[in-house]
C-alpha positions as CSV (number, residue, x, y, z in Angstrom):
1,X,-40.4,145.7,200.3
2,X,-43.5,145.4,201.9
3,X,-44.2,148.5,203.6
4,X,-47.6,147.8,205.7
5,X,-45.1,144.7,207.1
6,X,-41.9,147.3,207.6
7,X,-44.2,149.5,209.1
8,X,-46.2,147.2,211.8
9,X,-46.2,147.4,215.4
10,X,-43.5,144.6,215.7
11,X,-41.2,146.4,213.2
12,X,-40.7,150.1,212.7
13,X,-44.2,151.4,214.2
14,X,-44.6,153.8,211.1
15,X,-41.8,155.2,211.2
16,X,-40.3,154.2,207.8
17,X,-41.5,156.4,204.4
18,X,-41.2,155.2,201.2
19,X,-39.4,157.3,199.0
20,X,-39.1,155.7,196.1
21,X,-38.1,152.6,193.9
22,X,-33.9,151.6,193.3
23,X,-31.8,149.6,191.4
24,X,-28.6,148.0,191.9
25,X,-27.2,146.4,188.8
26,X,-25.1,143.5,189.1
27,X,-27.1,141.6,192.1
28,X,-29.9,139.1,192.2
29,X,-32.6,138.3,194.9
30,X,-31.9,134.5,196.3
31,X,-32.7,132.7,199.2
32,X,-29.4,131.8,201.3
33,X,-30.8,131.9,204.9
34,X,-33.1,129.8,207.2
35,X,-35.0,131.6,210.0
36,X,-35.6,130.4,213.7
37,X,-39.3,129.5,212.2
38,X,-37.6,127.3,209.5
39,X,-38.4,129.5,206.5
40,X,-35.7,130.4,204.0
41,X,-35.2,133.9,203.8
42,X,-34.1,136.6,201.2
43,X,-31.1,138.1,200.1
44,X,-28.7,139.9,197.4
45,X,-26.1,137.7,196.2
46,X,-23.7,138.5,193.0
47,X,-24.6,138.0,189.6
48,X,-22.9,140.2,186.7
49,X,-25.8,140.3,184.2
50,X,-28.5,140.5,187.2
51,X,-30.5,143.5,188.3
52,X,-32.3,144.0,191.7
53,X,-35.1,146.6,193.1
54,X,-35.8,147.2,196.1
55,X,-38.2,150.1,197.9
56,X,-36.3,153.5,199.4
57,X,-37.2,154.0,202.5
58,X,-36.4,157.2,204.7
59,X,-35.7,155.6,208.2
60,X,-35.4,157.9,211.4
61,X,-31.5,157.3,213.1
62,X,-32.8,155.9,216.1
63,X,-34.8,153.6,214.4
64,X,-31.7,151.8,212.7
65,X,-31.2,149.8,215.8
66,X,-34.6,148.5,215.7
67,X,-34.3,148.1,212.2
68,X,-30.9,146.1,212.7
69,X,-32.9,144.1,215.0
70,X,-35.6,143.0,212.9
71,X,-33.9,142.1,209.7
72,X,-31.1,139.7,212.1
73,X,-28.2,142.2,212.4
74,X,-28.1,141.1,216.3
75,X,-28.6,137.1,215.9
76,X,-25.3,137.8,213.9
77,X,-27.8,135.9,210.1
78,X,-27.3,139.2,208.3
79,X,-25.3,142.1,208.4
80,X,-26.0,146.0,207.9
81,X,-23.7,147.3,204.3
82,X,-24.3,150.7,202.1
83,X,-24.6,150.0,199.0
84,X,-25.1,152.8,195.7
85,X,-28.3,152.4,193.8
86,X,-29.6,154.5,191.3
87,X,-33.3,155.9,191.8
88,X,-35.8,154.7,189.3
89,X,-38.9,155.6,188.0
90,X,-41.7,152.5,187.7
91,X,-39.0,150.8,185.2
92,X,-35.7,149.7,185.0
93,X,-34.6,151.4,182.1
94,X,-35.8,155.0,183.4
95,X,-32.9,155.8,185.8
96,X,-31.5,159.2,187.5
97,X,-28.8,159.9,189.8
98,X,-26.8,157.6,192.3
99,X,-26.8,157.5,195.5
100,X,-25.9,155.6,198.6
101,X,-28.4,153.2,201.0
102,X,-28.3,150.5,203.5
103,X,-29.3,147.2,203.1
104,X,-29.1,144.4,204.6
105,X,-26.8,140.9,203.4
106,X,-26.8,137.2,205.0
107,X,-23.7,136.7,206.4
108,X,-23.4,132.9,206.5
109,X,-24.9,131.9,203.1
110,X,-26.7,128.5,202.6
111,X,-27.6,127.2,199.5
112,X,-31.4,127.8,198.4
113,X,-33.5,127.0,201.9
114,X,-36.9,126.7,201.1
115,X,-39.3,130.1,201.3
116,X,-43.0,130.1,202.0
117,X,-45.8,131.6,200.2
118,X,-46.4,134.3,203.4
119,X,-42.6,135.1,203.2
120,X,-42.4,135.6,199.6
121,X,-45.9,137.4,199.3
122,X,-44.4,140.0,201.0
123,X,-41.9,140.7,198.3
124,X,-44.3,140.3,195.7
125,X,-46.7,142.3,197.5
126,X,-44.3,145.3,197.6
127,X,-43.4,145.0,193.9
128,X,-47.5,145.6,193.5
129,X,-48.1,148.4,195.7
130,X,-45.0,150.4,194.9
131,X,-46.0,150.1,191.3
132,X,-42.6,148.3,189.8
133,X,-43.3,146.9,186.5
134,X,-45.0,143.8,186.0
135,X,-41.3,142.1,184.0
136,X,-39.8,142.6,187.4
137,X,-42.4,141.0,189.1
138,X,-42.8,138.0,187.2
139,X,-38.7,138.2,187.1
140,X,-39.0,137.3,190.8
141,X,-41.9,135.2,190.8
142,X,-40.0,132.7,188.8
143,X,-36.9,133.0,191.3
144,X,-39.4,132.3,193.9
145,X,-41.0,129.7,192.2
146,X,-37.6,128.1,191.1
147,X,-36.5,128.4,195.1
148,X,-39.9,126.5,196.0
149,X,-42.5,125.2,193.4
150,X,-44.7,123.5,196.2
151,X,-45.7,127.5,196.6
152,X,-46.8,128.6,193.7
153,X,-50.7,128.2,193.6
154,X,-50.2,130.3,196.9
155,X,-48.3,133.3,195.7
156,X,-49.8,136.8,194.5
157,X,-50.6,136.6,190.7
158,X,-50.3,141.0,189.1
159,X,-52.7,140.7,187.1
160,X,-55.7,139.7,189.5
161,X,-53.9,142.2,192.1
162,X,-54.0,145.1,190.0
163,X,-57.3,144.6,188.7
């Protein structure tokens, strides 16, 4: 969700452009997979009375290998599924019309590997920036939180961000 981390030299160069904020109903963020570096990482796993957001982003077509490359499509840890969301407009409850994106899913789920504050910062950090309410944001500060609770004095607090 972090777009300055999407968008650095190591990942997409620029190239991606947020378009706008989506949910899919029926999914919640969890942490099922651990990285080369150790670091639990995130994903969308089922939950019938969850919600998730995420950040639209328009990605050029010969980006998606490098994009598949980044988020673990080729160490075979996640894989690359469209998925429909609905568009939304700073708040869950202000929706519009479907459509269909890519995301990406852990393929060989573990259960709850530890994050780290400069992982899960950048989640939190793209919540901020793309201006998704502060309910969702504190919604997965607490999943974050639950996942690790060593981390918490490190993570981004909305409040003293937006100020």
């Amino acid at each position: 969700m972090d777009e300055d981390r999407l968008n650095s030299s190591k990942r997409l160069n620029g190239k991606a452009k947020f378009l706008q904020a989506a949910i899919k109903k029926g999914y919640e963020l969890s942490f099922t997979h651990t990285n080369l570096e150790g670091i639990g990482t995130a994903d969308i796993v089922a939950k019938p009375t969850g919600y998730v957001i995420g950040c639209l982003y328009e990605i050029p077509e010969e980006m998606l290998g490098r994009l598949d490359q980044v988020e673990g499509v080729n160490s075979g840890a996640y894989k690359r599924v469209k998925m429909n969301v609905t568009r939304i407009d700073g708040a869950p409850t202000k929706s519009s019309e479907p459509l269909c994106a890519i995301t990406y899913v852990v393929v060989n789920k573990e259960r709850n590997p530890k994050t780290n504050a400069e992982y899960a910062n950048h989640i939190l950090r793209g919540i901020i920036t793309h201006n998704i309410d502060k309910l969702y944001f504190d919604k997965i500060r607490n999943i974050i939180i639950e996942n690790n609770p060593r981390i918490e004095r490190n993570l981004l607090n909305y409040s003293t961000w937006k100020a």
